[in-house]
KEMARTOR-71389 format. One record per residue: residue in three letters; x, y, z of N, C-alpha, C in turn; residue number from 1. Coordinates in Angstrom, 3 decimals, padded with zeros to 6 digits. Each point is the difference from the previous one (the first is absolute). Example, Ala and Ser with C-alpha at 12.3 -4.5 7.8 and 13.67 -1.06 7.14 Angstrom:
BEGIN
+-----+----------+----------+----------+----------+----------+----------+----------+----------+----------+-----+
:  aa :       nX :       nY :       nZ :      caX :      caY :      caZ :       cX :       cY :       cZ :   i :
+-----+----------+----------+----------+----------+----------+----------+----------+----------+----------+-----+
: ALA :  013.190 : -005.690 :  007.800 : -000.890 :  001.190 :  000.000 :  000.900 :  001.200 :  000.000 :   1 :
: SER : -000.350 :  001.050 : -000.720 :  000.820 :  001.190 :  000.060 : -000.770 :  001.090 :  000.730 :   2 :
+-----+----------+----------+----------+----------+----------+----------+----------+----------+----------+-----+
//
This chain:
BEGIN
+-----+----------+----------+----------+----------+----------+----------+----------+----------+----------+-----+
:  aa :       nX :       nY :       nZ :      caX :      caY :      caZ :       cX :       cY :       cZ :   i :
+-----+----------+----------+----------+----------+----------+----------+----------+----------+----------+-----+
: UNK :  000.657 :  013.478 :  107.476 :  000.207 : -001.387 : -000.343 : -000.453 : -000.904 :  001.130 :   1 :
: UNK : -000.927 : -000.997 : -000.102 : -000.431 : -000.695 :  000.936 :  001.170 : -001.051 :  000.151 :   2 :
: UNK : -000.024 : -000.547 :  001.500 :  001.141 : -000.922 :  000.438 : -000.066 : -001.071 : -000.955 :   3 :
: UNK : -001.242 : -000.350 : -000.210 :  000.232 : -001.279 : -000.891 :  000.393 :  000.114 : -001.259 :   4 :
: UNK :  000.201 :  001.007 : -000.609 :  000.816 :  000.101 : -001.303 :  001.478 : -000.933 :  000.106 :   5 :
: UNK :  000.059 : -000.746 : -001.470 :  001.052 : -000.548 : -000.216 :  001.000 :  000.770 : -000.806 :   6 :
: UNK :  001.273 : -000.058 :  000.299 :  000.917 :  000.827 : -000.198 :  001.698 : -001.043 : -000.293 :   7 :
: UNK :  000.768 :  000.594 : -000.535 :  001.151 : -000.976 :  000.272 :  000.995 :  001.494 :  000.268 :   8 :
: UNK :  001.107 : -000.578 :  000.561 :  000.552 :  001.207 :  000.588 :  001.710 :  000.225 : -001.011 :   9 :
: UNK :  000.201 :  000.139 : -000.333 :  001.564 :  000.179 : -000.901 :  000.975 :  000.998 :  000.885 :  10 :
: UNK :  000.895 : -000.723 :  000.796 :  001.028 :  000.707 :  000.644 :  001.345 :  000.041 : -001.168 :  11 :
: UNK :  000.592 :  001.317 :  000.533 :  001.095 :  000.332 : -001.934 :  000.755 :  001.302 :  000.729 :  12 :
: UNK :  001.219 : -000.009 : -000.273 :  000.990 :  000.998 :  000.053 : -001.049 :  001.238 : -000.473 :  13 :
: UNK : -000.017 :  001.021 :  000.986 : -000.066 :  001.160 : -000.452 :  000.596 :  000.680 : -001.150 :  14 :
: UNK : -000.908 :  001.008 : -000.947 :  000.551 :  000.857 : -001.063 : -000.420 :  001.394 :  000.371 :  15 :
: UNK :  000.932 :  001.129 : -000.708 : -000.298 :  000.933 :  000.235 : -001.358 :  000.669 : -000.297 :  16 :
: UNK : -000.758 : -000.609 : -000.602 : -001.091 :  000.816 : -000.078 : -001.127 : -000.948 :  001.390 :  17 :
: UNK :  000.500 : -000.672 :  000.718 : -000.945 : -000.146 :  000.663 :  000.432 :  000.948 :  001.083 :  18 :
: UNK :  001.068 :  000.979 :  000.584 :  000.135 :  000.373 :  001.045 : -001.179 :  001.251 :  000.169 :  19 :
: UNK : -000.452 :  000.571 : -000.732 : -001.418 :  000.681 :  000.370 : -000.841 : -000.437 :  001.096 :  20 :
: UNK : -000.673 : -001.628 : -000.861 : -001.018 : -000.680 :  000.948 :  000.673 : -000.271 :  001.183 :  21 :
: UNK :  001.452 : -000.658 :  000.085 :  000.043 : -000.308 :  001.051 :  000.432 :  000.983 :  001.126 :  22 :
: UNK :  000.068 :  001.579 : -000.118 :  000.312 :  001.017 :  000.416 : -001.647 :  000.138 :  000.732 :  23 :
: UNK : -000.867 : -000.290 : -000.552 : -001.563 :  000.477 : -000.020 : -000.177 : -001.064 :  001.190 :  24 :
: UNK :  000.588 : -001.608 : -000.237 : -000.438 : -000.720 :  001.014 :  000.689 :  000.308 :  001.181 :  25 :
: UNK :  001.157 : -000.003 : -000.326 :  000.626 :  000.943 :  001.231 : -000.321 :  001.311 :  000.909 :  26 :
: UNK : -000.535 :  000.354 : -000.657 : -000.354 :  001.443 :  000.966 : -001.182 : -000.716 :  000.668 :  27 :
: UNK : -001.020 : -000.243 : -000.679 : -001.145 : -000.545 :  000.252 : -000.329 : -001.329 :  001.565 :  28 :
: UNK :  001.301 : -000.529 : -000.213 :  000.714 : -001.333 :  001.049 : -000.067 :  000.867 :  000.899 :  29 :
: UNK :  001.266 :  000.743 : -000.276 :  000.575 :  000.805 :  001.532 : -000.873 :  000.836 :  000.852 :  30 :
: UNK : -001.011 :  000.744 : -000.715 : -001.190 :  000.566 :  000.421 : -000.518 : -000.614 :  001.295 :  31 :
: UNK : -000.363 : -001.047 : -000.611 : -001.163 : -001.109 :  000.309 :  000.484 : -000.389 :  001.040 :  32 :
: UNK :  001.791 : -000.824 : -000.097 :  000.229 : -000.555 :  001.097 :  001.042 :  001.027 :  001.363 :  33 :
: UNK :  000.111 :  001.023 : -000.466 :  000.382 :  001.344 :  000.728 : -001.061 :  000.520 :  000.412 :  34 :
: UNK : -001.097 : -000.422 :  000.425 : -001.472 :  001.093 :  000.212 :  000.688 :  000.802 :  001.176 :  35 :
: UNK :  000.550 : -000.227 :  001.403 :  000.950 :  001.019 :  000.747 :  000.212 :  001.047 : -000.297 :  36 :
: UNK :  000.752 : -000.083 : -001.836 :  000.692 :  001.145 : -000.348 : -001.288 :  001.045 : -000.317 :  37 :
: UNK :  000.742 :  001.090 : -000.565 : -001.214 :  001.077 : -001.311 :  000.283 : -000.512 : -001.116 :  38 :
: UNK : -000.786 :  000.179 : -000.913 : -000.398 : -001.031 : -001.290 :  001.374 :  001.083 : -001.001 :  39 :
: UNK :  000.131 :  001.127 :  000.627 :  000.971 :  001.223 : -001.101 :  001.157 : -000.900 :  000.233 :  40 :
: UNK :  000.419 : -000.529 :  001.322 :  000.925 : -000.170 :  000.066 :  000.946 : -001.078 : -001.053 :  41 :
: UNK : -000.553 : -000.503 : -000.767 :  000.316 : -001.269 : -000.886 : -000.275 :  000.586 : -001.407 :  42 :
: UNK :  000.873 :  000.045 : -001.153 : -000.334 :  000.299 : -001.395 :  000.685 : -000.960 : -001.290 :  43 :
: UNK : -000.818 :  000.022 : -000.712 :  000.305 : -000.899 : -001.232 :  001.413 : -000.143 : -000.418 :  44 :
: UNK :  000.894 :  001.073 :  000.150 :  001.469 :  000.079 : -000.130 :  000.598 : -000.854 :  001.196 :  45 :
: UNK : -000.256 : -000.354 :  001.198 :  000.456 : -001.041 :  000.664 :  000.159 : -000.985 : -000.285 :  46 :
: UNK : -000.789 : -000.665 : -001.302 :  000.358 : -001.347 : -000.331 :  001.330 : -000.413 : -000.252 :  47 :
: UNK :  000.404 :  001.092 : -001.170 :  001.122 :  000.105 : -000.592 :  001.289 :  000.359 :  001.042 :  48 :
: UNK : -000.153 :  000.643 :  000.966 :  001.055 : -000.118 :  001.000 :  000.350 : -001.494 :  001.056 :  49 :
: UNK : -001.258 : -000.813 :  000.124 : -000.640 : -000.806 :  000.680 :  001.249 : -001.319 : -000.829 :  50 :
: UNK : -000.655 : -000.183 : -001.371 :  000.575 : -000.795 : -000.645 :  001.282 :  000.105 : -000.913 :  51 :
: UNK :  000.718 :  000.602 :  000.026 :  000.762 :  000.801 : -000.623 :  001.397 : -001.072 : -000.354 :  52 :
: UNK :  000.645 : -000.461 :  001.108 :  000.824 : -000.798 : -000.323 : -000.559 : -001.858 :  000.229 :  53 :
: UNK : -001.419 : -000.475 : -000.412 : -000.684 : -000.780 :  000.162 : -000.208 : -000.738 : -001.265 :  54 :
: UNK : -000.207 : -001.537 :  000.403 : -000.335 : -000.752 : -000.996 : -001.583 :  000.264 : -000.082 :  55 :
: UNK : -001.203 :  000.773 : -000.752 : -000.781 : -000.422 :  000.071 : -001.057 : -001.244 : -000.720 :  56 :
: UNK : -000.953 : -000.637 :  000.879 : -000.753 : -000.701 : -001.441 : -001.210 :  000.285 :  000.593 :  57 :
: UNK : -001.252 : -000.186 : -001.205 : -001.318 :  000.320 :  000.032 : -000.645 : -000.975 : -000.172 :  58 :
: UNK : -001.218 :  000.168 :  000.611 : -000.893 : -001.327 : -000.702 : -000.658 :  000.612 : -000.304 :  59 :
: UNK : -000.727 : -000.645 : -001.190 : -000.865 :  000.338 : -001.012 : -001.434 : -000.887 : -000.094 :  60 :
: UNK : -001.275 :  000.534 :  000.105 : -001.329 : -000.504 :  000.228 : -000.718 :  000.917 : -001.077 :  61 :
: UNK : -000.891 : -001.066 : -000.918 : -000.683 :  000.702 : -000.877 :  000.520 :  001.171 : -000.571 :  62 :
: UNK :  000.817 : -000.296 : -000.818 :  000.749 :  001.281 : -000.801 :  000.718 :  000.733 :  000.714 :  63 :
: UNK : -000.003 :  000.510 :  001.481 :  000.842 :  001.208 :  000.521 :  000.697 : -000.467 :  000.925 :  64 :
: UNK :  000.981 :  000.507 :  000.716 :  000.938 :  000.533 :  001.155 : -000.922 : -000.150 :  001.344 :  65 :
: UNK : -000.398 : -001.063 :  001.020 : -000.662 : -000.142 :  000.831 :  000.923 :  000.168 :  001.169 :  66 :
: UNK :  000.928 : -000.059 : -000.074 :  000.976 : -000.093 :  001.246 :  001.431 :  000.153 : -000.517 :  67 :
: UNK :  000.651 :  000.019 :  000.885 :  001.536 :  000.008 : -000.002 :  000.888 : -000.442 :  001.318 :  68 :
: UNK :  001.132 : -000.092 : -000.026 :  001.383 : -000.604 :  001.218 :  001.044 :  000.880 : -000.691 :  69 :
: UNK :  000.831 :  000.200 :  000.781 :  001.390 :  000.109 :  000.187 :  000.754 : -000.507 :  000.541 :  70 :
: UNK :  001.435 : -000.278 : -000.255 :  000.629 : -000.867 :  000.539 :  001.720 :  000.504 : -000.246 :  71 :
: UNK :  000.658 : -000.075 :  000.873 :  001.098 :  000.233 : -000.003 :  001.170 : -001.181 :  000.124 :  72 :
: UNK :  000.527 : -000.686 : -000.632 :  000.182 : -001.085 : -000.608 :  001.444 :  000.062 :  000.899 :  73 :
: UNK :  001.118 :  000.436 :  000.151 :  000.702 :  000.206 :  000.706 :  000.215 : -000.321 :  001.483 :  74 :
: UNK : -001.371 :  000.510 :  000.446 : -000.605 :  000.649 :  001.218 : -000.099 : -001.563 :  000.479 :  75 :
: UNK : -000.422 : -000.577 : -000.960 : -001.366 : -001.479 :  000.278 : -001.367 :  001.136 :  001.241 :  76 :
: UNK : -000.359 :  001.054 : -000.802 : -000.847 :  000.822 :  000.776 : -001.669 :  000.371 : -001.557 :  77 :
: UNK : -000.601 :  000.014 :  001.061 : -001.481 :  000.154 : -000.773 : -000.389 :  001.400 :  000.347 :  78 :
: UNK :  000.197 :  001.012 : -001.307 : -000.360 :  001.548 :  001.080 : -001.622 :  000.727 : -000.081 :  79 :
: UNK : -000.568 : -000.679 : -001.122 : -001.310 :  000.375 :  000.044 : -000.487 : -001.385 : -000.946 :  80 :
: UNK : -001.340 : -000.139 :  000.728 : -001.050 : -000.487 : -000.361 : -001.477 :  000.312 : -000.248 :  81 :
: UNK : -000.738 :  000.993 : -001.274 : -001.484 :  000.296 : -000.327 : -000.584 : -000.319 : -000.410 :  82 :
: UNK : -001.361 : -000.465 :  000.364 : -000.876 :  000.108 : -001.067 : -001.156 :  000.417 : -000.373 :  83 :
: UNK : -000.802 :  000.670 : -001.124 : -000.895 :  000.802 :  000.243 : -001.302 : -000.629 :  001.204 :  84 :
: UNK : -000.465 :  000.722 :  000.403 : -000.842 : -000.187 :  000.931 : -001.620 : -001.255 : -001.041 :  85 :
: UNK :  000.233 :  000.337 : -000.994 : -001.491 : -000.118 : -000.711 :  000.448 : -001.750 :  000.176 :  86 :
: UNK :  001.295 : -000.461 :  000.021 :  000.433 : -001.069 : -000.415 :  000.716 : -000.677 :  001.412 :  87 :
: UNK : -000.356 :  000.419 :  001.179 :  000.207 : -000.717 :  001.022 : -000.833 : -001.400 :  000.236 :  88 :
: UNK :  000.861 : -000.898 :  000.557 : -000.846 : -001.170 :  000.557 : -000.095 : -000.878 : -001.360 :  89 :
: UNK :  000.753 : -000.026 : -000.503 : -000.177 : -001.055 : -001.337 :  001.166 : -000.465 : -000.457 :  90 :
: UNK :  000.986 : -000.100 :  001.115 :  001.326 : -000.849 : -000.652 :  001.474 :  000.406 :  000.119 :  91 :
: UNK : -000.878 :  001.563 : -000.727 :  001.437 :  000.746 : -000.577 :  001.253 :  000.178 :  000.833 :  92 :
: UNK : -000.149 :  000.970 :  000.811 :  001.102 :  000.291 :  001.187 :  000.833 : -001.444 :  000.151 :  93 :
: UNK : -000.792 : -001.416 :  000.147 :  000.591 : -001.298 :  000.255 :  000.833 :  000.053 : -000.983 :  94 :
: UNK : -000.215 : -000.229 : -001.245 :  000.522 : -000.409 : -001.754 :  000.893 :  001.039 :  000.567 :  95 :
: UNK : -000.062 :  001.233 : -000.207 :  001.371 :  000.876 :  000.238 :  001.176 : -000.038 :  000.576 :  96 :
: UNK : -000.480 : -000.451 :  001.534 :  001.011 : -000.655 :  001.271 :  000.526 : -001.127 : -000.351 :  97 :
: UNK : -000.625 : -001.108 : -000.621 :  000.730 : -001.253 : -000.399 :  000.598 :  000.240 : -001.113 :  98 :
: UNK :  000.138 :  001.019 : -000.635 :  000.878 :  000.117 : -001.452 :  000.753 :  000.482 :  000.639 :  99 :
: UNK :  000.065 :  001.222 :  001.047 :  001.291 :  000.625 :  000.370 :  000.826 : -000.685 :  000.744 : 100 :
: UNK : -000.908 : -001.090 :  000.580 :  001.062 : -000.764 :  001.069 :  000.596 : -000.824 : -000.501 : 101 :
: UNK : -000.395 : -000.520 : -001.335 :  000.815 : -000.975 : -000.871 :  001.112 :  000.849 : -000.619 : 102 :
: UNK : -000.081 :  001.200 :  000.026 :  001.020 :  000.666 : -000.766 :  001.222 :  000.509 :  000.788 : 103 :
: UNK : -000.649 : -000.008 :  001.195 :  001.156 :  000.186 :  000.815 :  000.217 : -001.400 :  000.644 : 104 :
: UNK :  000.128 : -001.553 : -000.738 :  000.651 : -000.724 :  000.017 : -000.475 : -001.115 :  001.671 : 105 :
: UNK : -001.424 :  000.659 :  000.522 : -000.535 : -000.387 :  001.331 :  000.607 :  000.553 :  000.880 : 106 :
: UNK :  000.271 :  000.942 :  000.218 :  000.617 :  000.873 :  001.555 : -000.384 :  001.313 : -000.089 : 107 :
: UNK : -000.866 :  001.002 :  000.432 : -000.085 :  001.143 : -000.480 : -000.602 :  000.215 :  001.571 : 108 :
: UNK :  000.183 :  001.429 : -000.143 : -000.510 :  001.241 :  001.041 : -000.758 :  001.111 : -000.465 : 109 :
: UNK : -000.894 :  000.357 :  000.643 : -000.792 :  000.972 :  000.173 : -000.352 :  001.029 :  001.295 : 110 :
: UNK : -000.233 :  001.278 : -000.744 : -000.119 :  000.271 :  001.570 : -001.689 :  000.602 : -000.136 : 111 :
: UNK : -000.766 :  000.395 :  000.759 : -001.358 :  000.415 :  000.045 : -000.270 :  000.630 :  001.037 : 112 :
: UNK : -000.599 :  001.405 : -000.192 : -000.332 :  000.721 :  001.339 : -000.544 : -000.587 :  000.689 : 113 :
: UNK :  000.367 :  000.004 :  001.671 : -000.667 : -000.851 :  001.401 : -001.610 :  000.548 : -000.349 : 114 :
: UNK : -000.175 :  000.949 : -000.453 : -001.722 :  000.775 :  000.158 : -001.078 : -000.808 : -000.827 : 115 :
: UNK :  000.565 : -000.729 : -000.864 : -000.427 : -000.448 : -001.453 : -000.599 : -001.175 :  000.096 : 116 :
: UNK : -000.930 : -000.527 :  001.183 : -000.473 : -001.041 :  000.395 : -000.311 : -001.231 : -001.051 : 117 :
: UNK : -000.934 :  000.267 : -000.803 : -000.571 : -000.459 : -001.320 :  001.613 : -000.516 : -000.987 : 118 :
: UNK :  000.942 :  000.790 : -000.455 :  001.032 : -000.834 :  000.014 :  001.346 : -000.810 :  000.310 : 119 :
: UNK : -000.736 :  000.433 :  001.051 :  001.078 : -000.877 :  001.311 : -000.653 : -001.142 : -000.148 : 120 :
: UNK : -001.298 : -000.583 :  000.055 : -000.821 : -000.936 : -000.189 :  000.288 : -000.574 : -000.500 : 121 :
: UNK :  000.147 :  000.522 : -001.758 : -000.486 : -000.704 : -001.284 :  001.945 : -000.560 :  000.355 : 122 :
: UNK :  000.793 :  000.720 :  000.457 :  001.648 : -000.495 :  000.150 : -000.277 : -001.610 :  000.490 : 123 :
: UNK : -000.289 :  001.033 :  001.317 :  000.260 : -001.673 :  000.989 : -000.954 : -001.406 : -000.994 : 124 :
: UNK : -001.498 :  000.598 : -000.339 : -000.185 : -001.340 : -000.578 :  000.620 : -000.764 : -001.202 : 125 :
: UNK :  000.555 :  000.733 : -000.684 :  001.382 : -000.577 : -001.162 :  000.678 : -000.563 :  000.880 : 126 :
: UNK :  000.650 : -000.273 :  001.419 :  000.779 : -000.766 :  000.020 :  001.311 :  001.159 :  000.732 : 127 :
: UNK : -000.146 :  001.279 : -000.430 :  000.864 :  000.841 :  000.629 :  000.040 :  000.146 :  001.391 : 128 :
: UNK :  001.381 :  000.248 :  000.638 :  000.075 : -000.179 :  001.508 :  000.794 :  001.238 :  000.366 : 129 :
: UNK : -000.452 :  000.703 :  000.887 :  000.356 :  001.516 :  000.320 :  001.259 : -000.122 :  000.778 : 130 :
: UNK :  001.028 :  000.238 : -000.324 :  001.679 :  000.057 :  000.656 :  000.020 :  001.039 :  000.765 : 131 :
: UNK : -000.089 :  001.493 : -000.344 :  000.351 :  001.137 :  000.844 : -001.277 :  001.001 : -000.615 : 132 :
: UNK : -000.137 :  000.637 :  001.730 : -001.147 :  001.008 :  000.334 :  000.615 :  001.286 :  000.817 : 133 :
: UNK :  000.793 :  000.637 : -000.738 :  000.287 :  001.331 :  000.520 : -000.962 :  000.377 :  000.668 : 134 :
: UNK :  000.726 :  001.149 :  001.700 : -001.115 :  000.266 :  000.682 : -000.334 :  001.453 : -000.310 : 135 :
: UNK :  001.158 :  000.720 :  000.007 : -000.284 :  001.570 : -000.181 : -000.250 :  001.241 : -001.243 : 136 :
: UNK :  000.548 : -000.978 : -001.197 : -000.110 :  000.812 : -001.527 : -001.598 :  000.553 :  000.438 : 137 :
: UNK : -000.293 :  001.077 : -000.683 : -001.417 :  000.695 : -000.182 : -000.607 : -000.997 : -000.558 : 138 :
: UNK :  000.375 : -000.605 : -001.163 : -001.126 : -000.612 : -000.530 :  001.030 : -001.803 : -000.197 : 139 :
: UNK : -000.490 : -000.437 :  001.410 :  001.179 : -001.217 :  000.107 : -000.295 : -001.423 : -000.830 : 140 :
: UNK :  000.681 : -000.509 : -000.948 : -000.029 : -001.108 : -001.162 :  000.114 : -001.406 :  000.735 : 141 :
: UNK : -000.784 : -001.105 : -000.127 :  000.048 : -000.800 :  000.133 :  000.844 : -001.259 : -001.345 : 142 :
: UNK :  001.448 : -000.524 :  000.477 :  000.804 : -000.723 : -001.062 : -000.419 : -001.431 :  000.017 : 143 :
: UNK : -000.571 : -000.371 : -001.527 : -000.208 : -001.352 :  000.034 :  000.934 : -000.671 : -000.695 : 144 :
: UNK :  000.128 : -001.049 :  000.045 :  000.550 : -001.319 : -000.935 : -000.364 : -001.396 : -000.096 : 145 :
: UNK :  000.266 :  000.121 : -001.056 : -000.273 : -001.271 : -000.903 :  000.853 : -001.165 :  000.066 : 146 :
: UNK :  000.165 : -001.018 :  000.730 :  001.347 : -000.700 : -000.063 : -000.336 : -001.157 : -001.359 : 147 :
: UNK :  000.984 : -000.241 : -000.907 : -000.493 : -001.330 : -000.713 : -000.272 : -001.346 :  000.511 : 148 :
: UNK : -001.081 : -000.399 : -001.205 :  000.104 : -001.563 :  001.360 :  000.522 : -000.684 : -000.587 : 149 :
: UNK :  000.390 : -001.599 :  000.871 :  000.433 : -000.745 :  000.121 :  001.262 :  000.241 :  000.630 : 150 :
+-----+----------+----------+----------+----------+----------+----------+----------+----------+----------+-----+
//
């Protein structure tokens, strides 16, 4: 799909038949943004452990499942954010983050591996501000938040 394709994006409560794709974008995410790890180490059944007690929603581009969030509503915590790679750089991940942050009412947290440069980035330029940077975990998480404004 060339960038300039026009598209509209439909963000919507997850259903069970989308947890396949978004199992597929998931493995596929973690891959990508785990390159550190071995690629065995991550499998399609992680989604479902991943999101398990999670609000999820999807957005939807040209007929399919382009991405997904999780969100733990309780938490005011954001526990995953994907989206397929084919569909980076066109919005989505944004539309996702601003639906979840409206849903958790403007205050939410995230955490993101310190290694994960690219979305530590895309964090901080939303507006996210890094609170705590564990020094010693193996694989140490950088905690962001979202404060509401005004």
């Amino acid at each position: 799909m060339p960038l300039g394709d026009r598209f509209r994006i439909a963000i919507r409560k997850a259903r069970a038949g989308d947890a396949p794709r978004c199992a597929e974008i998931f493995l596929h995410g973690r891959r990508s943004a785990f390159s550190w790890h071995p690629a065995d180490r991550f499998g399609l059944d992680d989604y479902y452990d991943c999101v398990q007690d999670d609000a999820v929603l999807v957005a939807e581009a040209q007929g399919g499942v382009v991405g997904f969030v999780s969100i733990d509503a309780e938490a005011g915590f954001i526990h995953n954010l994907f989206i397929d790679a084919a569909w980076h750089n066109r919005g989505i991940g944004s539309a996702l983050l601003r639906e979840a942050v409206e849903r958790l009412r403007g205050s939410a947290l995230l955490a993101c591996a310190a290694r994960n440069a690219a979305a530590r980035a895309f964090y901080e330029h939303k507006g996210w501000t890094p609170v705590h940077r564990p020094s010693d975990p193996p694989e140490p998480l950088v905690l962001y938040r979202m404060a509401p404004l005004g």
